[in-house]
C-alpha positions in Angstrom: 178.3 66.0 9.6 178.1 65.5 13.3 177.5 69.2 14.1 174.5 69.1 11.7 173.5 66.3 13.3 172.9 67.5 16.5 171.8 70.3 15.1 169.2 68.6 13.6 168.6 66.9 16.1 168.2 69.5 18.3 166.0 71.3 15.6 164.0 68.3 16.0 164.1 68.0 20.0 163.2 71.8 19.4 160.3 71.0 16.9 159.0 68.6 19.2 159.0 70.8 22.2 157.1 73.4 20.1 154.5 70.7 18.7 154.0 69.7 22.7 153.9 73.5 23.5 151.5 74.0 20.6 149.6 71.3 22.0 149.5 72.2 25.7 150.8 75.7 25.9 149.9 78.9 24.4 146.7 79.8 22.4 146.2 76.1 21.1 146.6 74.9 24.0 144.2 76.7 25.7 141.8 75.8 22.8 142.6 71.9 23.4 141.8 72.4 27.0 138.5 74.2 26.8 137.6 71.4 24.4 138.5 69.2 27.0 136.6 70.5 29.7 133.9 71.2 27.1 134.2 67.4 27.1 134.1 66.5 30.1 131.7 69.2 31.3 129.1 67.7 28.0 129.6 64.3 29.5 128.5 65.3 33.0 125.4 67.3 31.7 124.3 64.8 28.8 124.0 63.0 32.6 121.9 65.3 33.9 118.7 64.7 31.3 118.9 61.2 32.0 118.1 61.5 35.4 115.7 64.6 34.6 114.3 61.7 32.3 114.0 59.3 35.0 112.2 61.8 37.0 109.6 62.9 34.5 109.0 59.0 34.3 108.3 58.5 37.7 106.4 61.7 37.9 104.5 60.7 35.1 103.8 57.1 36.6 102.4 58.9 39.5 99.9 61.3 38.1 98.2 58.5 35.8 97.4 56.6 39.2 95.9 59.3 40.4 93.7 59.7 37.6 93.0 56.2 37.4 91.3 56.3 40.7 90.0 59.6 40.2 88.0 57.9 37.3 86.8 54.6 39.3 85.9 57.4 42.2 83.8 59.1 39.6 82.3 56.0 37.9 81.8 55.0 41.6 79.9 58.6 42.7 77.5 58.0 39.7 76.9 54.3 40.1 75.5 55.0 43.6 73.6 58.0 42.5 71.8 56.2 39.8 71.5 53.4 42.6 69.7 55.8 44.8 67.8 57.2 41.7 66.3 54.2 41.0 65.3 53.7 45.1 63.9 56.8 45.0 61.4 56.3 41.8 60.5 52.7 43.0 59.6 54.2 46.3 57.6 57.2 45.0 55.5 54.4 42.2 55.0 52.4 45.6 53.1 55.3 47.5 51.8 56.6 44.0 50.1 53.1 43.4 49.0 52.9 47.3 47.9 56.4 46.9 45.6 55.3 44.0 44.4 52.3 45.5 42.8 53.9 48.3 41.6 56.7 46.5 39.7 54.2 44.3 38.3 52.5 47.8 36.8 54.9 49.6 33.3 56.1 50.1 34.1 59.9 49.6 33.9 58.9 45.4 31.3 56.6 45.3 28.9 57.3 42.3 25.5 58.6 43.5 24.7 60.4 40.8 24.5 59.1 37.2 22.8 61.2 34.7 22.3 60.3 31.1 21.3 62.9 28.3 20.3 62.8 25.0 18.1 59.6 24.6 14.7 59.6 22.8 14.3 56.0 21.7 16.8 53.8 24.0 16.1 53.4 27.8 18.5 54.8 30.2 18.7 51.4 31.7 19.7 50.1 28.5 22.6 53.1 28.4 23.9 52.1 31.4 24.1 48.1 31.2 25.9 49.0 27.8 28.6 51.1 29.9 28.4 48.4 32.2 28.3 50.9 35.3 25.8 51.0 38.0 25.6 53.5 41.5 27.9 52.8 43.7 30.9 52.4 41.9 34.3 54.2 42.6 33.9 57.5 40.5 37.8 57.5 40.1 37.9 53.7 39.4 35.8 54.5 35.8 37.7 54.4 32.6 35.8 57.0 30.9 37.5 56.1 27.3 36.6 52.2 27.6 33.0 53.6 29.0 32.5 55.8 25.8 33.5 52.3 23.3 31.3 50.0 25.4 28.6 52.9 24.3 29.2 53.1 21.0 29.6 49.6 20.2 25.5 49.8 20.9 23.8 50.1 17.2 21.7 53.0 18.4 24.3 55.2 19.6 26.7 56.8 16.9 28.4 58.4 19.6 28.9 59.3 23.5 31.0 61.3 25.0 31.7 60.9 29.1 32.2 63.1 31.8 33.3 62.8 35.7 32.5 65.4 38.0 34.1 65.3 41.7 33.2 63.9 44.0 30.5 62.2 42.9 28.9 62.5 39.7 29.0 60.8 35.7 27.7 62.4 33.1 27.1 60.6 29.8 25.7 62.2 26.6 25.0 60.2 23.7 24.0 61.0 20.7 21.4 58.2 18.8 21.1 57.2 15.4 18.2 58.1 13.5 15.7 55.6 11.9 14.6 56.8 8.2 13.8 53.7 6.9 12.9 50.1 7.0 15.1 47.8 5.1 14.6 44.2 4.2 17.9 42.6 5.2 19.0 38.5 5.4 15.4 38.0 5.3 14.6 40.1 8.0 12.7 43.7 8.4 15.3 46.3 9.5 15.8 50.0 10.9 18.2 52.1 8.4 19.5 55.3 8.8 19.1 58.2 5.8 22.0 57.2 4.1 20.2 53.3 4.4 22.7 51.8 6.6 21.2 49.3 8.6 20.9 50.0 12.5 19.2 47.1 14.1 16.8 44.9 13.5 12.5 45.8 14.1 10.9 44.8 17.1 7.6 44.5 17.7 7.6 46.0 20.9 9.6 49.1 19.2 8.6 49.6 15.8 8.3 52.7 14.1 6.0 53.1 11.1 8.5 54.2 8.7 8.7 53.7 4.8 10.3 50.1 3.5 13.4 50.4 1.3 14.0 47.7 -1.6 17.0 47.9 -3.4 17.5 46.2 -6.4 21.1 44.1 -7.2 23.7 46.6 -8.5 22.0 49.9 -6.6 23.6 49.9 -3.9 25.9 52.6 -5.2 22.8 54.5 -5.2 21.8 55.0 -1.5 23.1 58.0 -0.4 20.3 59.9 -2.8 17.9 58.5 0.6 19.4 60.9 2.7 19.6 63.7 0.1 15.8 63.0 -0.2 15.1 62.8 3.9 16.8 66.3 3.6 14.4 67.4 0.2 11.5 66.6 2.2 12.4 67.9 5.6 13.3 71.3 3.8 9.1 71.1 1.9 11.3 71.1 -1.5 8.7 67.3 -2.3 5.0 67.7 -2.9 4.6 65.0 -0.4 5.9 64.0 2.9 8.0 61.1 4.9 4.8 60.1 6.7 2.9 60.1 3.2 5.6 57.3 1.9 4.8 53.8 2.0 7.6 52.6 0.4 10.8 53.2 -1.8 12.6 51.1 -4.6 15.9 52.0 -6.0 15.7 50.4 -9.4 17.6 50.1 -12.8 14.5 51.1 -14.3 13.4 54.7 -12.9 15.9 55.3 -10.8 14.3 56.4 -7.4 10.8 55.2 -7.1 8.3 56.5 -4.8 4.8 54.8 -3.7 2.9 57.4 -1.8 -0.1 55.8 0.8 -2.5 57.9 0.4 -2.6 58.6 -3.5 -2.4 55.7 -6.1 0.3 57.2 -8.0 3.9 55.9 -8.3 6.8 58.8 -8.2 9.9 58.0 -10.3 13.1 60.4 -9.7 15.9 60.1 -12.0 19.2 59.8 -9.7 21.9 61.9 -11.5 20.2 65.1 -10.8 18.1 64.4 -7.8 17.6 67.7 -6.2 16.7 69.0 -10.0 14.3 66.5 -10.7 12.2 66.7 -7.8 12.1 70.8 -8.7 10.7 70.1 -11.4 8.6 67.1 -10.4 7.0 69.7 -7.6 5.8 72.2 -10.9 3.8 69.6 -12.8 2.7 68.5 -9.5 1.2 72.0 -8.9 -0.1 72.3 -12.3 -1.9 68.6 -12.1 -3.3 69.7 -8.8 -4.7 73.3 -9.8 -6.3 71.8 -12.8 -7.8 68.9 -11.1 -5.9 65.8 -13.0 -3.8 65.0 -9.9 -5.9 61.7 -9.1 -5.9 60.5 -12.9 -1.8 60.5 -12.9 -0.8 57.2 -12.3 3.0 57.5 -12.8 4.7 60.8 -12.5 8.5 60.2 -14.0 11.2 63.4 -13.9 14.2 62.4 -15.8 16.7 64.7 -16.6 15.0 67.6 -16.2 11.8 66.6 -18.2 8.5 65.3 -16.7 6.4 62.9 -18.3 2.8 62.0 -16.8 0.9 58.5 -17.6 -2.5 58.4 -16.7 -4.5 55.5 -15.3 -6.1 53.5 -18.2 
């Protein structure tokens, strides 16, 4: 029993000596050692990123202050170039204002010459207190747009057109309104146009002879047919003429009524189909005329394209 023992026990010393060489020597043990040092080695470079890590950080640090002034340098560059912009175009409005004012001084473009074209009823005098300008005058100093609504703001001017010519010289054209008629407005005797708007009021010192208007309440719809016969009679399409009129009615009754001065015979035009009407007014006035009933015809009516005659008596 004791020899088994031992040898046991030396089987066992032996066993143990093999698990310590199988630990430390031979193939395994060469295995537990690399992983060891694999260990160890792994500890000492997992150190390495840390500090590689730390680094970076401080690297990091470093380039975002640098780009932080780099951006208040920038900001700083543009603030003092808008800075000197903005000298620079309150310096040039300075001499550009300086510049204008003694342009708008000096003799060199002092008006001398004003002409004014275009007039055949209103006084250049007249023209030029309307424009409110007078010799002398800076030539540059003249707003020629407020000049040209000063002009038309006259009632005899329907429009002016103004002109400046270095180094001394205006030039205004205007172009009148026209006088057709006289038209009894607000109890007053009036100049009207062909269409029969009113232009002014008549003066005795400036009237015209022209035929009077009347329009009856509810005709005023009616007055452009004045112009369209201003236009009849200026083209010889009317057996009579403007100077021959005494005076016009537009009425509910007839239409377009015409008293002539030098014949007692009223005219009466129907308004729908002017132009038509007077055609075929003009033929029985011919026929009237040839066979020597023109002075017996006290009303002459053309109405939609027929003519009826009413003698006197």
């Amino acid at each position: 029993m004791s020899a088994p023992a031992r040898g046991a026990s030396r089987l066992g010393l032996g066993g143990g000596k093999s698990r310590n060489a199988h630990s430390y020597g031979g193939p395994a043990g060469k295995d537990s050692r690399a992983k060891i040092t694999a260990s160890r080695t792994g500890s000492r470079e997992g150190r390495l990123p840390l500090a590689k890590v730390k680094v970076n950080r401080s690297r990091s640090v470093g380039v975002a202050g640098v780009g932080t002034v780099s951006l208040i340098g920038g900001l700083f560059t543009k603030l003092c170039a808008m800075v000197v912009g903005c000298v620079v175009l309150v310096a040039v409005s300075v001499g550009l204002l300086a510049g204008y004012r003694w342009l708008t001084t000096i003799d060199y473009f002092t008006i001398r010459d004003l002409q004014v074209t275009g007039l055949s009823r209103m006084a250049r005098e007249d023209v030029l207190t309307q424009a409110e300008l007078s010799p002398g005058m800076n030539l540059l100093a003249v707003n020629m747009e407020s000049v040209e609504s000063l002009l038309v703001k006259s009632p005899w001017i329907e429009s002016a057109q103004v002109t400046r010519v270095l180094p001394d010289t205006l030039k205004i054209r205007v172009v009148e309104r026209e006088p057709s008629y006289l038209v009894q407005y607000e109890d007053s005797l009036c100049y009207a146009d062909g269409e029969g708007r009113i232009i002014d009021k008549v003066q005795a010192d400036t009237f015209v002879s022209l035929p009077q208007v009347e329009v009856e309440s509810g005709m005023e719809r009616h007055l452009p047919v004045l112009e369209e016969l201003r236009k009849a009679i200026a083209a010889k399409q009317t057996p009579f003429g403007l100077d021959q009129v005494a005076w016009i009615r537009l009425s509910w009754r007839y239409g377009l009524e015409v008293r002539l001065m030098d014949r007692n015979v009223m005219l009466c035009v129907g308004v729908d189909d002017l132009k038509n009407n007077l055609t075929h007014m003009g033929l029985v006035w011919a026929n009237l005329a040839k066979r020597g009933e023109l002075d017996s015809a006290a009303i002459i009516s053309a109405q939609n394209r027929k003519v009826w005659v009413e003698k006197h008596g």
